[in-house]
N, C-alpha and C positions, 0 to 999 in steps of 0.2 A: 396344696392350699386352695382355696375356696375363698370367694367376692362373697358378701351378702351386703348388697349399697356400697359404701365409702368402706365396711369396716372387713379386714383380709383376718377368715378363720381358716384356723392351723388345725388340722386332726389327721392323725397318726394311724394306719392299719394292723388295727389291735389283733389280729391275725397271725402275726410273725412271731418269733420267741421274745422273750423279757429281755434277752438281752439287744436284740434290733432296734425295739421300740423305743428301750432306755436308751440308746444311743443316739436314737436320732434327738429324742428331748432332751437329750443334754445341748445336742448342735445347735439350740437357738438361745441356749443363753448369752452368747454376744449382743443377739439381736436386743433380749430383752434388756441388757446394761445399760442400751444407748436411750432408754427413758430413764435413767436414775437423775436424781438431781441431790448435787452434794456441794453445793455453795457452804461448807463447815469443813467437811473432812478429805474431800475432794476423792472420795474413795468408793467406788462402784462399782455395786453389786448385782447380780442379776439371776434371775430365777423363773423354773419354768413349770408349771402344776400339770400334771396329767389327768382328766377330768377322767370319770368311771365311761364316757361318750366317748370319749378319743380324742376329745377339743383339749389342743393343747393352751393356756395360759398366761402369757408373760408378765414377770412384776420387777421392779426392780426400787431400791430404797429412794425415798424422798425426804431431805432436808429441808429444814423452812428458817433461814437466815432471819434473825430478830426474836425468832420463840425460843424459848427450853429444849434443852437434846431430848428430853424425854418427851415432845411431840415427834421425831423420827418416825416415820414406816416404815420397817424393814422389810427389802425386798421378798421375801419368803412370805409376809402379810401383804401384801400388794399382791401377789401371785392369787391368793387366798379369796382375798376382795374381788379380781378380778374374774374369778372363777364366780362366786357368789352371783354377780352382779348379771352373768348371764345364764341364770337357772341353773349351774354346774350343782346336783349333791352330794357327788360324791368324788372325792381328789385319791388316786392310787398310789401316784407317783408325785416329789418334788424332785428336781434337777437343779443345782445348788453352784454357783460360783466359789464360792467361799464356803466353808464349813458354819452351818447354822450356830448362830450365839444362843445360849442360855436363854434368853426371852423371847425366840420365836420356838424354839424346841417344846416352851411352856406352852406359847400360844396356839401351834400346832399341836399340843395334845386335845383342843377342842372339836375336835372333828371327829371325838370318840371313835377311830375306827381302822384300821392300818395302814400306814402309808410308806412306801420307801421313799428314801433321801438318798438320790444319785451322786455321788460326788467325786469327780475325779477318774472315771469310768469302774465307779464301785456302787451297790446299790445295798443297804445296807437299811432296816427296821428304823424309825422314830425310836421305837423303844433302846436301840443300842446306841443313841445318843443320849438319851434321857431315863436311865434306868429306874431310877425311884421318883416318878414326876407327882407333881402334887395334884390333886383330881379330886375334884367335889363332884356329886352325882347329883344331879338338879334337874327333875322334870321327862329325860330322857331323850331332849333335846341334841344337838349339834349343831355343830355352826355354820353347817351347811341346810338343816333341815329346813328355814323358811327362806333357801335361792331362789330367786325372781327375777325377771324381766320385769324393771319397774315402770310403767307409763303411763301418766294422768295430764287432765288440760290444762293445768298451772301449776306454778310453784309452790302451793298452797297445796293441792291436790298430789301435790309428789312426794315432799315433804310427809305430810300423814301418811302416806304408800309407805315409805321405807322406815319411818318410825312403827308402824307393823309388821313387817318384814326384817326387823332389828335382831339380834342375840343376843336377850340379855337377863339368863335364866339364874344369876345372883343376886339382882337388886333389884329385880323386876322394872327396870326403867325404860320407857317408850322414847325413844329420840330419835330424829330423822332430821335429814338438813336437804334442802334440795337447792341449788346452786346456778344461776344464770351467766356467763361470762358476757364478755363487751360484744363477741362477737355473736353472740347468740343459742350458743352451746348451752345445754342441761347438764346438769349429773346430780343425781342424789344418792346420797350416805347414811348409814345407821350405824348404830349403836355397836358396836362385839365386844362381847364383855371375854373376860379370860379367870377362871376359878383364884388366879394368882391377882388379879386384880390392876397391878402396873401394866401387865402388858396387853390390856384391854384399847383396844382402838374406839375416839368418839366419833359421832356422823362426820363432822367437819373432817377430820383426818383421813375419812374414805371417800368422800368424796372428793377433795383435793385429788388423792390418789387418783381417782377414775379418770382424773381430767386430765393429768400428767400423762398416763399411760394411752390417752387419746391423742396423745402430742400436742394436749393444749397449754401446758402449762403456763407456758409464757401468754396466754390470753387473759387477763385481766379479770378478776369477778365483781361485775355488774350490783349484782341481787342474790342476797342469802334468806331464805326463809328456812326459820327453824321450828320443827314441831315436837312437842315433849310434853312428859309426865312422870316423876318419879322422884325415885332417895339420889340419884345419881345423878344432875343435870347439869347440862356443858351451857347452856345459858349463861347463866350471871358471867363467865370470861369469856363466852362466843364473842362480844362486841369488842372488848379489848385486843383479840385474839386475830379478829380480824379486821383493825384500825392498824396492825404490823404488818399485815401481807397484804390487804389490799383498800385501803385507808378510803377510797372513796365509792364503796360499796354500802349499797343500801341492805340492813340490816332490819328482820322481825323475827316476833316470837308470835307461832298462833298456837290455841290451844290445842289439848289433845280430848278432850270430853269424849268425843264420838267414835273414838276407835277401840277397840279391844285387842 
C-alpha cells in the first residue's frame, strides 16, 4: 500500500497468476464493510473493484434512515463510484461479500466490458450471473468512459465539473452535485444512468457515497450546490431530500448553459 497525502492507495501486483491477485482482492473486503452504513437493515456488505491499473477500490452499501430503500447504494456501486472518481476506466475484477443482487448485476453491465465477480474464493463472468441482461447500446459510451479526478475553485465550479463528467447516455441529463461538509471537506457526484433505469444512481447519491468511504460520513453537510439540465432532474426533491439528512444545509441550483 502507498500514502498519496491523507488518502492510503491499495494496488496489487498484476504480475502474479489470477488466482494470487484475486485472493488478495478478496482480503480487504472486511476492510471495505467497515464503511457501510446500514442504520435499516443493519446488514453489511463490502466490496472491492480491481481497476485495469492495479488500484484496488473499496465500497460498501450506504443506507439513509428517513429516505425510500430505493435511495440505497449498494456496495458493488460504491466500489464502482469509487473507482470512477479517481480516473479508474477500466474495472477487471469485483470481489463480493455477498453474492451480487439483481440490480447491481444490471448496474454492472454498464461498463460494457468483462469483469469477474470473486466470490467465495471463486471468480466467475458478470455474464454467469446475469445471463440475459438487458442492454441498450447508446453512444458507445461506459461508465467508466468520462473517470476523473474532479477539481475546481468552488462549489459552483465543481458541481458543473462533474455534471460533465456524468453517465447519462439515456436521457441525455447533465447533473452534478458538489457538496461541502461542516468540516470543510468537498465531494462531488454525477449522474449514472443504468439502460434499466431504477438502478441508475443520482449526484446526491454519489457523492454521499464518496463522503462515507472518506470516513466522513458522520460529518454533517454544510453546502450543496447543484448543477443540471435535462428530461431527468433530481432538483425539484434535492431540497426535500436533503431537509432528512442534513436539515440545516444550505441548498442551490445553478445553471448548466455553459457546459457541453
Amino acid at each position: 500500500m502507498e500514502r498519496d497525502g491523507g488518502e492510503t492507495i491499495i494496488r496489487l501486483d498484476m504480475s502474479r497468476s489470477r488466482t494470487c491477485v484475486y485472493a488478495e482482492l478478496a482480503a480487504f473486503l472486511d476492510e471495505a464493510a467497515r464503511a457501510a452504513r446500514t442504520p435499516l437493515s443493519g446488514f453489511r456488505v463490502g466490496a472491492s473493484a480491481l481497476g485495469n491499473s492495479g488500484r484496488v477500490y473499496l465500497g460498501a452499501n450506504q443506507e439513509f434512515a428517513g429516505l425510500p430503500l430505493n435511495f440505497t447504494v449498494h456496495a458493488e456501486q460504491a466500489a464502482a463510484i469509487a473507482a470512477r472518481a479517481h480516473g479508474e476506466t477500466r474495472l477487471i475484477a469485483l470481489a463480493v461479500s455477498a453474492a451480487p443482487c439483481g440490480y447491481c448485476r444490471q448496474f454492472l453491465t454498464e461498463l460494457k466490458a468483462p469483469l469477474d465477480v470473486v466470490l467465495n474464493g471463486e471468480a466467475r463472468p458478470l455474464g454467469a450471473y446475469l445471463p440475459h441482461a438487458f442492454v441498450l447500446e447508446r453512444g458507445g459510451e461506459n461508465l467508466l468512459t468520462r473517470a476523473a479526478v474532479l477539481k475546481a475553485a468552488d462549489l459552483d465550479g465543481l458541481a458543473r465539473a462533474a455534471a460533465a463528467h456524468g453517465y447519462a447516455p439515456y436521457t441525455g441529463t447533465r447533473s452534478g452535485l458538489a457538496l461541502r461538509t461542516a468540516s470543510g471537506r468537498v465531494y462531488a457526484g454525477c449522474l449514472l444512468e443504468s439502460g434499466a433505469y431504477n438502478p441508475s444512481l443520482t449526484a446526491l447519491q454519489t457523492a454521499l457515497t464518496l463522503r462515507a468511504l472518506d470516513g466522513a460520513a458522520d460529518d454533517p453537510v454544510a453546502a450543496a450546490v447543484l448543477a443540471e439540465a435535462g428530461p431527468a432532474p433530481l432538483a425539484p426533491l434535492l431540497p426535500a431530500l436533503l431537509a432528512r439528512i442534513a436539515p440545516r444545509a444550505e441548498v442551490r441550483t445553478i445553471p448548466l448553459n455553459d457546459v457541453s
